[in-house]
N, CA and C of each residue as an Amber inpcrd file, in Angstrom:
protein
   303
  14.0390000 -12.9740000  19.2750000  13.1510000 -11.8850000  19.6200000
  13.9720000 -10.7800000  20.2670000  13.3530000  -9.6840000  20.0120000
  13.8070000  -8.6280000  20.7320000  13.0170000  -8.0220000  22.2160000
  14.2790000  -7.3000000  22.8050000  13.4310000  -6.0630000  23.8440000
  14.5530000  -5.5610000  24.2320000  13.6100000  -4.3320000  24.9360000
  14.3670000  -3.1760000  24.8670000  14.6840000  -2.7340000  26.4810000
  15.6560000  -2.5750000  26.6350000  16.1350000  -2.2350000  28.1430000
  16.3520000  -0.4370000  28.2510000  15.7480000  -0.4360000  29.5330000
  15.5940000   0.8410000  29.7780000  16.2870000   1.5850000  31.0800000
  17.7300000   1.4440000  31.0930000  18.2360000   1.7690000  32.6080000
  18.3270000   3.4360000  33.1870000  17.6210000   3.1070000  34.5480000
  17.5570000   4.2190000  34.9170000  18.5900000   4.7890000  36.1250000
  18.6850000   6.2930000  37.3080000  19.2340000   6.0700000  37.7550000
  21.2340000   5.6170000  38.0530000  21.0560000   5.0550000  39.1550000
  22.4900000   4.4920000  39.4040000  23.1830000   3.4760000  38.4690000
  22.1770000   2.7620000  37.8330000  22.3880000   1.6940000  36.9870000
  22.9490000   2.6360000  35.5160000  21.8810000   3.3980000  35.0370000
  22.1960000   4.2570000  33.9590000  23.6030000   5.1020000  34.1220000
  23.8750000   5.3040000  34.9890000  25.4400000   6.0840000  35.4530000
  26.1580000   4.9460000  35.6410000  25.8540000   3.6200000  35.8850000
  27.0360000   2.3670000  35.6610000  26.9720000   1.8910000  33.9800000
  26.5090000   1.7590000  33.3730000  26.5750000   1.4430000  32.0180000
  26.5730000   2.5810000  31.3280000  26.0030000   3.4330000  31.2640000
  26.8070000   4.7130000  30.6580000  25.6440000   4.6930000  29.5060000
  24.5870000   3.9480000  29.2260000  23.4510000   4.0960000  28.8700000
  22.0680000   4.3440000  28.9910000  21.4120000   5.0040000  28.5470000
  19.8140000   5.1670000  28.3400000  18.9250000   4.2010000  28.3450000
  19.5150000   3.1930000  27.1610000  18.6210000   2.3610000  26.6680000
  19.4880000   1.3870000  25.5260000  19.0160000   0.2270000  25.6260000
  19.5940000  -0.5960000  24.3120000  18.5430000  -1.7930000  24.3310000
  19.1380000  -2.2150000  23.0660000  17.8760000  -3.8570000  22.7620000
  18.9520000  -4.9690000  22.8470000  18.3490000  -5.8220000  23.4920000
  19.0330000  -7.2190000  22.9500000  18.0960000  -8.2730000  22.2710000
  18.7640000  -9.2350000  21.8370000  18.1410000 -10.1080000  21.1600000
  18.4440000 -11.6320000  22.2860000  17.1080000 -11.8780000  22.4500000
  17.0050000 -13.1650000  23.1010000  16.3690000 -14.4670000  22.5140000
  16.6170000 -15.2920000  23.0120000  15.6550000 -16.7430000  22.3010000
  14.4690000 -16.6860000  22.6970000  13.7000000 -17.1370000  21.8290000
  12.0060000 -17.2860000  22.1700000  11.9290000 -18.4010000  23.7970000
  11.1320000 -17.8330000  24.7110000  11.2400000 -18.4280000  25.9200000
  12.2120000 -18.2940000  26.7780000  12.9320000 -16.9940000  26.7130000
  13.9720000 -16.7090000  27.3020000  13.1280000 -16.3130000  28.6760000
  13.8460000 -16.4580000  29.9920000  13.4360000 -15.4180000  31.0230000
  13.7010000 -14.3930000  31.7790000  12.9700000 -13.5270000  32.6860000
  13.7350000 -12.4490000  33.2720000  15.3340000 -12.8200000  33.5340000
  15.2370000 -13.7310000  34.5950000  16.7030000 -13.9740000  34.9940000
  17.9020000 -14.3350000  33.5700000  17.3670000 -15.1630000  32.9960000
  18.1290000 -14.8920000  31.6000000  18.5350000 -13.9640000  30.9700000
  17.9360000 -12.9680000  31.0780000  18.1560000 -11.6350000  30.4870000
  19.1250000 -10.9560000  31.1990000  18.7240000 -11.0020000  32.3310000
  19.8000000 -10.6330000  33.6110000  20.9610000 -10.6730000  33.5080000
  21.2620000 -12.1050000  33.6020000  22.1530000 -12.8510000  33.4440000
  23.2550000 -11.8980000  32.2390000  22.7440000 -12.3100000  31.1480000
  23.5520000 -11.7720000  29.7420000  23.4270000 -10.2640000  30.1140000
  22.9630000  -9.2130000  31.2020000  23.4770000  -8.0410000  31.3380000
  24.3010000  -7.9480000  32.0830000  24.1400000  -8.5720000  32.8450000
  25.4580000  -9.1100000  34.1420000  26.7340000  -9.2620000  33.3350000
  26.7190000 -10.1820000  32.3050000  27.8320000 -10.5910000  31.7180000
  28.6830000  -9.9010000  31.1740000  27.5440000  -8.7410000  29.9200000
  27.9200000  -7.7940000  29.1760000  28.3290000  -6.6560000  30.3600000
  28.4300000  -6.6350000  31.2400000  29.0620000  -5.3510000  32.0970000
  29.9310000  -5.5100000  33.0250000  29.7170000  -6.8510000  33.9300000
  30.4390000  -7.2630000  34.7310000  31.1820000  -5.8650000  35.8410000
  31.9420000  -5.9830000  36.1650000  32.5180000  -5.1120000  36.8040000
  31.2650000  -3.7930000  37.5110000  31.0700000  -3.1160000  36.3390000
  30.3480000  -1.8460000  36.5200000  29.1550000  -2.2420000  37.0880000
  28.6020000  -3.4420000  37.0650000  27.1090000  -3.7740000  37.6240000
  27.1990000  -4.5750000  39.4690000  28.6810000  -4.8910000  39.3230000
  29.1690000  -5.5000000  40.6460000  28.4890000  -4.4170000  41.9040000
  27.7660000  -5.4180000  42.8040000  27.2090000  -5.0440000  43.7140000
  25.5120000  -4.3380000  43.6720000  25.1440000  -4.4380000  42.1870000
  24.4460000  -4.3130000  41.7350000  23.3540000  -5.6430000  41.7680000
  24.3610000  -5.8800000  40.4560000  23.9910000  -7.8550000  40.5150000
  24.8490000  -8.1630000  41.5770000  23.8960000  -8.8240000  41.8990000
  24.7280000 -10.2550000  42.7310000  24.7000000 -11.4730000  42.2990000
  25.9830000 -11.5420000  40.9090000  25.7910000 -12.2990000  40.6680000
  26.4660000 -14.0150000  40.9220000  26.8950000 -13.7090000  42.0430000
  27.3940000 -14.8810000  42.6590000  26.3100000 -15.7850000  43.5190000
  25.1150000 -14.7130000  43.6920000  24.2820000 -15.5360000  44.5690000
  22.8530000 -15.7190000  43.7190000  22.5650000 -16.8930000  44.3070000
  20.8590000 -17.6370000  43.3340000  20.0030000 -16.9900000  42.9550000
  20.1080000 -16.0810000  44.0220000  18.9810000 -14.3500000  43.4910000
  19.9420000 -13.3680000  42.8110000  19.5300000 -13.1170000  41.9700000
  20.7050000 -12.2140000  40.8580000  20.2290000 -11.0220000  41.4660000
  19.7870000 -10.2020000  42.1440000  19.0790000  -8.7310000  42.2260000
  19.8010000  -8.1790000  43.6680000  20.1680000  -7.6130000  43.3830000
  20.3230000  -6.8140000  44.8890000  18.9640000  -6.3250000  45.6290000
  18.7680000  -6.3490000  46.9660000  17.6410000  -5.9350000  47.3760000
  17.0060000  -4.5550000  47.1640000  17.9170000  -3.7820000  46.7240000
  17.2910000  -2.1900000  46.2320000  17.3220000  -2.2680000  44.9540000
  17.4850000  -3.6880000  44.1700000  17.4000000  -3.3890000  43.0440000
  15.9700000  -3.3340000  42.2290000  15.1970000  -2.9370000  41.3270000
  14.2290000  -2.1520000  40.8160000  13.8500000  -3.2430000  39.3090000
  13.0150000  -3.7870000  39.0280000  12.6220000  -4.5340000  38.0020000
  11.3790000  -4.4640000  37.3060000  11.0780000  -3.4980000  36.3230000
   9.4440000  -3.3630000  35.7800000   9.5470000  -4.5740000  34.2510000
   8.6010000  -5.1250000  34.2060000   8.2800000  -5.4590000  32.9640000
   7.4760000  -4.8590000  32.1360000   7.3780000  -3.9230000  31.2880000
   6.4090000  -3.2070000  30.5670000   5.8950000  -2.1060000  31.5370000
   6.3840000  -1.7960000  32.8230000   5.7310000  -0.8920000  33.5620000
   5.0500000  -1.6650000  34.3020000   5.0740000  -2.8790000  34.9200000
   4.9090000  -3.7110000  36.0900000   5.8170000  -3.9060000  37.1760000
   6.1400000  -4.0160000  37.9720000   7.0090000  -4.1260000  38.7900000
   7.0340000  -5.7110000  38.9110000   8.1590000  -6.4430000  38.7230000
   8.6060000  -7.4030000  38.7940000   9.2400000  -8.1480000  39.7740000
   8.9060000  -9.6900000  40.5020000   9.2820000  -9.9310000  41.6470000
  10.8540000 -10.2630000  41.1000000  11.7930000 -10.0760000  42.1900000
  13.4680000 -10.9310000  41.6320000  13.0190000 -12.2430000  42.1590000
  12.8620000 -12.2640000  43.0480000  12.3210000 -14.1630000  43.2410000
  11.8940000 -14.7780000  42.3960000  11.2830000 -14.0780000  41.6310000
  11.0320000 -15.0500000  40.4250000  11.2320000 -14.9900000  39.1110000
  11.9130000 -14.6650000  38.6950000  12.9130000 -13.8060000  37.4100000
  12.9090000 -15.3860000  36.8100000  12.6370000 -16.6290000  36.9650000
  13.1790000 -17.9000000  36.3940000  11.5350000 -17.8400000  35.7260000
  11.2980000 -17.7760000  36.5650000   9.3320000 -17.9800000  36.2220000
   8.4230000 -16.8010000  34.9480000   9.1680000 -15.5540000  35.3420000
   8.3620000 -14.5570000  34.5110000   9.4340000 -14.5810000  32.7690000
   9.0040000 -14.9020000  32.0190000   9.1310000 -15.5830000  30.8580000
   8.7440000 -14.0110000  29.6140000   9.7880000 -13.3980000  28.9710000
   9.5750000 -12.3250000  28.3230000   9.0900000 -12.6570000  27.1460000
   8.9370000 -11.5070000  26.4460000   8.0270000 -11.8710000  24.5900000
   8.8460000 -10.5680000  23.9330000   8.1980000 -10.7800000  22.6920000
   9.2420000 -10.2500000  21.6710000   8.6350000  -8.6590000  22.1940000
   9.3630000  -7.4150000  21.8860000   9.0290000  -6.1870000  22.3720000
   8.7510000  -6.1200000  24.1050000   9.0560000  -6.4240000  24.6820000
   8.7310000  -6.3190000  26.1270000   9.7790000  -5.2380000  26.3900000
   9.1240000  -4.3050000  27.2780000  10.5090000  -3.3740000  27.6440000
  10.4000000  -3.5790000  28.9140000  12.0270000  -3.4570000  29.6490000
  12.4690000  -3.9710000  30.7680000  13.2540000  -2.5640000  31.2990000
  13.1470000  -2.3380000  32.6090000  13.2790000  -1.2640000  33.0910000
  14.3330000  -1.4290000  34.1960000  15.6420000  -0.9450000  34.5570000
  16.5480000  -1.5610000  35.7620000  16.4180000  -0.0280000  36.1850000
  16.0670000  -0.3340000  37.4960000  16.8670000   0.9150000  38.7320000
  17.5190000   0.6180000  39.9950000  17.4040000   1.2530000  40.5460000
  17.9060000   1.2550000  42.0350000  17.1130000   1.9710000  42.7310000
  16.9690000   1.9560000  43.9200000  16.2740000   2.7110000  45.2240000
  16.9890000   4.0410000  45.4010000  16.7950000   5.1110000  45.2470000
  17.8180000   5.8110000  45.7400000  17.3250000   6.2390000  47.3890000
  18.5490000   6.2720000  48.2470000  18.1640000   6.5190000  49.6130000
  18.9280000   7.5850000  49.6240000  19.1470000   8.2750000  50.5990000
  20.2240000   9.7340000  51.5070000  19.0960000  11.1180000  51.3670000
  20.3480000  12.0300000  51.6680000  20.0870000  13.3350000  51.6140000
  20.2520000  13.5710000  52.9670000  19.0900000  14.8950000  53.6040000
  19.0190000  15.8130000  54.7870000  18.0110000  15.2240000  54.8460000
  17.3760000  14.9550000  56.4120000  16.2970000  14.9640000  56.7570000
  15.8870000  15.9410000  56.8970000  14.3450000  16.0980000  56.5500000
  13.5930000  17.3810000  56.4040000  13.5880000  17.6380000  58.2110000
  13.5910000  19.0270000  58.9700000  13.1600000  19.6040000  59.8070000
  12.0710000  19.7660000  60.1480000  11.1560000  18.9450000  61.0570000
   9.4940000  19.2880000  61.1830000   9.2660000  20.9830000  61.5420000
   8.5890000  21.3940000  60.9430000   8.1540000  23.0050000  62.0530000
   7.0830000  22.6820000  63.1530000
């Protein structure tokens, strides 16, 4: 089956893409998917993924399924289907604090 990844953001400036599909096994899951993006980038996703630790997600990291927001805690549990589009971001934080008048 297929789906289609949609990176936005900091993530989209680390892979250097928009968007791509992969092909997964029927009953594949979030974290599975993960996983094989982790793999396919390695380096550029470092600190991103964490993928040394049991939770693959960094805490600002950003997970929609179809335009759901997705828990990382449970990326083993939420179980994708063929066409599902998957969305990676990041939080973005900084700037100036605004000046009250």
């Amino acid at each position: 089956m297929r789906v289609k990844i949609l990176y936005l953001g900091l993530v989209r400036n680390r892979v250097g893409r928009k968007e791509e599909e992969y092909e997964i096994k029927n009953g594949s899951s979030l974290s599975n998917l993960l996983s094989s993006i982790a793999e396919a980038y390695g380096e550029k996703l470092k600190g991103i993924f964490n993928v040394e630790k049991e939770s693959r997600l960094d805490p600002t990291f950003i997970v929609m399924v179809n335009g759901v927001l997705a828990d990382p805690l449970r990326g083993t549990e939420i179980k994708l289907k063929d066409k599902d589009i998957i969305t990676l971001m990041t939080l973005i934080s900084g700037g100036k604090p605004q000046k009250s008048s």
